[in-house]
TORLOTOR-398512 format. One record per residue: x, y, z of N, C-alpha, C in turn. Coordinates in steps of 0.02 Angstrom, whole numbers, padded with zeros to 5 digits, always signed. Layout:
<nodes>
XYZXYZXYZ
...
</nodes>
This chain:
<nodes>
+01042+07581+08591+01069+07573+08524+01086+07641+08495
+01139+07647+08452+01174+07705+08433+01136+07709+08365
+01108+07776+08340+01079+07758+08273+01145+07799+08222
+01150+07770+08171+01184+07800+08143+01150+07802+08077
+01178+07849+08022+01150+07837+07956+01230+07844+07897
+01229+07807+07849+01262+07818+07801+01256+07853+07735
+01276+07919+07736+01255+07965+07659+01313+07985+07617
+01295+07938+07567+01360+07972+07534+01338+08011+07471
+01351+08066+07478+01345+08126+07439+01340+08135+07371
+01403+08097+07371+01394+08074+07280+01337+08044+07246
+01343+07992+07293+01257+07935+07244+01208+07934+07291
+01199+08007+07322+01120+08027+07351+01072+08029+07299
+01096+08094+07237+01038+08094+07202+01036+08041+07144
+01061+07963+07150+01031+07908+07126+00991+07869+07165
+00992+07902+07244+00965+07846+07291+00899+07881+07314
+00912+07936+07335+00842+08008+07352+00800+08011+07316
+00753+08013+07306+00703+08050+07262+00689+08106+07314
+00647+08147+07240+00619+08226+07269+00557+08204+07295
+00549+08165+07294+00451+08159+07344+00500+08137+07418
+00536+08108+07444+00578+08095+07479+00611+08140+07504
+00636+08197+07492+00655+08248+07518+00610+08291+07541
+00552+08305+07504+00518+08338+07517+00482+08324+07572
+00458+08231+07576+00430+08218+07642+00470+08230+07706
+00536+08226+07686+00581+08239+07756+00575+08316+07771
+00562+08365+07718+00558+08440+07738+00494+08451+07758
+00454+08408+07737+00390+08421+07758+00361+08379+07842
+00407+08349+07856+00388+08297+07906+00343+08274+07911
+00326+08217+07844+00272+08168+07846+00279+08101+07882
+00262+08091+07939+00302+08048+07973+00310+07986+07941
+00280+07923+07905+00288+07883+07874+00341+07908+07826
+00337+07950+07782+00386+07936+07737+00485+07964+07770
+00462+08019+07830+00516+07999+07862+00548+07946+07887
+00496+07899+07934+00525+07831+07948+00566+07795+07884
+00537+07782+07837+00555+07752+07774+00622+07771+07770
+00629+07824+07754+00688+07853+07703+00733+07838+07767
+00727+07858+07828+00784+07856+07886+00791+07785+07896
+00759+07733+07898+00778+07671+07890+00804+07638+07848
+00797+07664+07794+00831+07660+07713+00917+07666+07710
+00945+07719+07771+00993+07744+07761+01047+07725+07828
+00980+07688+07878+01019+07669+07949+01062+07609+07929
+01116+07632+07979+01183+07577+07976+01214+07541+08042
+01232+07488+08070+01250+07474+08131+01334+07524+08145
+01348+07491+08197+01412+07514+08241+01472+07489+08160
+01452+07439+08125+01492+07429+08090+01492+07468+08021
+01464+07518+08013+01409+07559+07935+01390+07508+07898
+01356+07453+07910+01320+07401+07881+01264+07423+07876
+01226+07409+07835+01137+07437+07821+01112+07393+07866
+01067+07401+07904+01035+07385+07958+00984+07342+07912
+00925+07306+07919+00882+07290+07853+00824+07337+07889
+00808+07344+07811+00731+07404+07835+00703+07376+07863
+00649+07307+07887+00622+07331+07928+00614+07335+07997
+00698+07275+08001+00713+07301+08070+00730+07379+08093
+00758+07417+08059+00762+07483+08053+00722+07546+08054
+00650+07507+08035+00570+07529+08054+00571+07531+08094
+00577+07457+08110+00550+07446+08217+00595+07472+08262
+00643+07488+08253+00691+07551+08298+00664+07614+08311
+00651+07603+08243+00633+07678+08236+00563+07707+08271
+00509+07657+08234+00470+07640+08275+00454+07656+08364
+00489+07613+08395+00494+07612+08470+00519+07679+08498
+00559+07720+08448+00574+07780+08499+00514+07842+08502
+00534+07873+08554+00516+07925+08563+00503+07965+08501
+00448+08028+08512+00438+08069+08445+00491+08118+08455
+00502+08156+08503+00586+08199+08523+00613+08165+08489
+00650+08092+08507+00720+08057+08481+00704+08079+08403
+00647+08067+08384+00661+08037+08299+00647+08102+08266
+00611+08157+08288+00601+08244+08274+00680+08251+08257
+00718+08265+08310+00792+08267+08309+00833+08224+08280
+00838+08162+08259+00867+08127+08218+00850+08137+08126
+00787+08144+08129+00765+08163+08061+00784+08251+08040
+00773+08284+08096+00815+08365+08072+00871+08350+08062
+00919+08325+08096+00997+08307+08084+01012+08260+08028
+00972+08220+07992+00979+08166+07947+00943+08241+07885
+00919+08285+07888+00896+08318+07844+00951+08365+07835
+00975+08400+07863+01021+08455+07863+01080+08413+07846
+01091+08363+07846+01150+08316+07826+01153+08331+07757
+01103+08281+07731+01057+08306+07672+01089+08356+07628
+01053+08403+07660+01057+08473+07619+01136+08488+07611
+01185+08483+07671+01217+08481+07664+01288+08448+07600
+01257+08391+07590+01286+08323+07554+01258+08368+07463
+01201+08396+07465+01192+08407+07409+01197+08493+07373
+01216+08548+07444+01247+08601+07447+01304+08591+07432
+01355+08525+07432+01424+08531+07423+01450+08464+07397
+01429+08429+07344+01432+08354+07333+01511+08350+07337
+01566+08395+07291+01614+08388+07280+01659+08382+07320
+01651+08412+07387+01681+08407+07472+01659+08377+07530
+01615+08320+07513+01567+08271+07548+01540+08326+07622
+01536+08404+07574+01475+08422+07613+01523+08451+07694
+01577+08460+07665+01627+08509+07725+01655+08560+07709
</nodes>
């Protein structure tokens, strides 16, 4: 399965909270799972439902989801370093 996530830049900081960011900078693993399932989307950018999106998440590897959660973080930062240029 391809994971993908959907962030859109603009209505992050209505959807993010700062305890939420912070757990992703802090890598608390529960509240990473959360928030990355919160934001997973299929092949079609459909929201996946959380808690099937748990149990994906869930089942992988700690590598896979280390690296998916740095890249879903630096997205992040990205999206909110530059809201007005969706972060390019």
């Amino acid at each position: 399965m391809t994971i993908k996530f959907k962030v859109d830049g603009d209505k992050l900081g209505e959807s993010l909270t700062f305890d939420e960011l912070i757990a992703l900078q802090d890598g608390q693993a529960r509240a990473v799972r959360d928030v990355l399932a919160r934001y997973m989307v299929d092949e079609q950018d459909a929201p996946i439902p959380f808690q099937q999106a748990c149990e994906v998440l869930g089942a992988m590897k700690l590598a896979e989801v280390a690296d998916i959660a740095k890249q879903f973080t630096a997205a992040i930062q990205d999206k909110t370093a530059n809201p007005t240029n969706g972060g390019k």
